[in-house]
N, C-alpha and C positions, 0 to 999 in steps of 0.2 A: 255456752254462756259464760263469758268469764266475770267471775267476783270483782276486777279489777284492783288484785292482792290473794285473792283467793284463800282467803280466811276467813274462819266461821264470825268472827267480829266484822271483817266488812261486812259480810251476808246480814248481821242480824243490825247494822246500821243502817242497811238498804231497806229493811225492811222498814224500819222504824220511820224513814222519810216515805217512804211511800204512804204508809199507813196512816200518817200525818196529814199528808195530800189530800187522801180519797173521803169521797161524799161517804157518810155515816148512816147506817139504817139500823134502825133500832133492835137490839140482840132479842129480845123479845120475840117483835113483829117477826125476824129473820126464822129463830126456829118454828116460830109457830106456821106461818106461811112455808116452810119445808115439811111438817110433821101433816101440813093437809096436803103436800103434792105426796107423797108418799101411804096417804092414809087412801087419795084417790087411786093409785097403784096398788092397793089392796083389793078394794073391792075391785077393779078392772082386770087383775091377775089371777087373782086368788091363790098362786104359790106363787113359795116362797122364793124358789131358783130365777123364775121368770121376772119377780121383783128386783132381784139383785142383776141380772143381766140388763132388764133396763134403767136401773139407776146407775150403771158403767157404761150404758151408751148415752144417758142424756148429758152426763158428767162430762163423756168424752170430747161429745159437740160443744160444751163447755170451754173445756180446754184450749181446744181447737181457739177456739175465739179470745179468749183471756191473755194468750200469749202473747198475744200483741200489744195489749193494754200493760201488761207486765214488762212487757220489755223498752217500750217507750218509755215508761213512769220510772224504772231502774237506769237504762242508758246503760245495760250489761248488753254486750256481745257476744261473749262464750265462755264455756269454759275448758279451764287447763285439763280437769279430767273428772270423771264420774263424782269421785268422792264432791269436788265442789259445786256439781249439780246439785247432789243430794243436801250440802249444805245450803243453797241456795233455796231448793224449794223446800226448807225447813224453816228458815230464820227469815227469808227475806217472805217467799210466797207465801205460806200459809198466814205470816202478821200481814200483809201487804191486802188480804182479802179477808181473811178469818178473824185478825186479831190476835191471834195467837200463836205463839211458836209450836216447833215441834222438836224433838231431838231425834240425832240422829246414830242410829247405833246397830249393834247386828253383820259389821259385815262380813262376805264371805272367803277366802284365800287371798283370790286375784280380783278382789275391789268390782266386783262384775253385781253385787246383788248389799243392798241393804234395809235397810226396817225402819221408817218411821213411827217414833213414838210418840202419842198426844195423850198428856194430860189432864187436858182443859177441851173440850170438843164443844164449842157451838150449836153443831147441829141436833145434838143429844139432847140438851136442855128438855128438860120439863117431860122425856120419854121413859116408860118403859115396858119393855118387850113382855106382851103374855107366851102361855108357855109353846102356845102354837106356831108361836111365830119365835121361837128359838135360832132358828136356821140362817132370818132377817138379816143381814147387812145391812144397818139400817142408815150406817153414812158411807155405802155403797160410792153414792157419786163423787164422793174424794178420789177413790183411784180412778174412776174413768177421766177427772178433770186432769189427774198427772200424766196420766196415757196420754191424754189429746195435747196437753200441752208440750209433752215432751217429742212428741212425734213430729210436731209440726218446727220443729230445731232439731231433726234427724236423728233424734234419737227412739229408739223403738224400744217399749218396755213392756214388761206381762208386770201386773200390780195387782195385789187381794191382800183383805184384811184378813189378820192372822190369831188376832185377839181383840176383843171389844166390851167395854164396859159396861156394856146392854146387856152379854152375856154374862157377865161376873167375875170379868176380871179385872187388873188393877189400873190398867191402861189401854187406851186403845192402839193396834199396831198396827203398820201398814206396812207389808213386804214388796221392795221394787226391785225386780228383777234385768237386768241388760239382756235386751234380745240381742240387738243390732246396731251399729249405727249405721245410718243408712247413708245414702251415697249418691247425690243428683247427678244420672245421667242421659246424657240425650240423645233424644230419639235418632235412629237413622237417617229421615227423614231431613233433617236438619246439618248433622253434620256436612261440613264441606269438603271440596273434594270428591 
């Protein structure tokens, strides 16, 4: 996906025109209708692992589908390299859906792993965590949405929240990991010759 400049100002321009674009649902209605699909994952689970696994698979189907909306709505193609993913789905995607940016920070030697930071969370609104449900990921579906949407532009990543301010800390963080990139190739079957 390139920034076309690949600089976190164009990223956070892009996002800014999209966000402008898109049909608006009221931040309100938005957590509160999350805080019951997650309330019903309570009582349908009843732990807390099984909650967090399926708010990274419903995320992921998420994704999966988003990206496409994203990418139309931006007119980004690719990018030059990791780092300007990462600034992308900071400044352009998270405002371009959420409203809100993210920063981006944490990385690791060889630019393969970094940490999104949110200070403003959406889906948090109006929550919080008793002590039993400690363990909650409770905006779990953010990394499965970066999972799905990054896989389906061959990039393959492991994502989990690493801090969250449901648990008491000062911001919520999200660690993204490079598995792979991945590499379309065709089946035998097809090839000619």
């Amino acid at each position: 996906m390139a920034t076309r400049g690949g600089s976190v100002a164009t990223a956070s321009r892009l996002g800014e025109q999209v966000w402008s674009r898109m049909n608006k649902v009221n931040g309100e209605l938005f957590a509160l209708t999350y805080g019951a699909l997650v309330n019903q994952l309570l009582r349908d689970f009843e732990d807390v692992d099984a909650i967090n696994e399926q708010l990274e698979k419903m995320g992921y189907n998420i994704g999966v589908r988003l990206i496409d909306e994203f990418l139309a709505k931006t007119g980004v193609s690719s990018c030059e390299s990791f780092r300007d993913t990462a600034e992308l789905i900071a400044k352009a995607g998270f405002r371009a859906f959420l409203g809100v940016s993210a920063e981006v920070g944490g990385w690791n030697a060889d630019s393969t792993a970094f940490s999104l930071m949110l200070a403003d969370n959406p889906l948090t609104e109006f929550v919080e965590l008793p002590p039993q449900y400690r363990g909650l990921y409770y905006s779990n579906i953010l990394c499965g949405v970066i999972r799905g949407a990054l896989e389906m532009v061959q990039i393959r990543v492991e994502c989990r929240f690493v801090r969250d301010v449901l648990h008491g800390d000062d911001v919520s963080e999200i660690r993204v990991e490079l598995k792979e990139r991945i590499h379309d190739e065709m089946a035998d079957e097809y090839k000619e010759g």
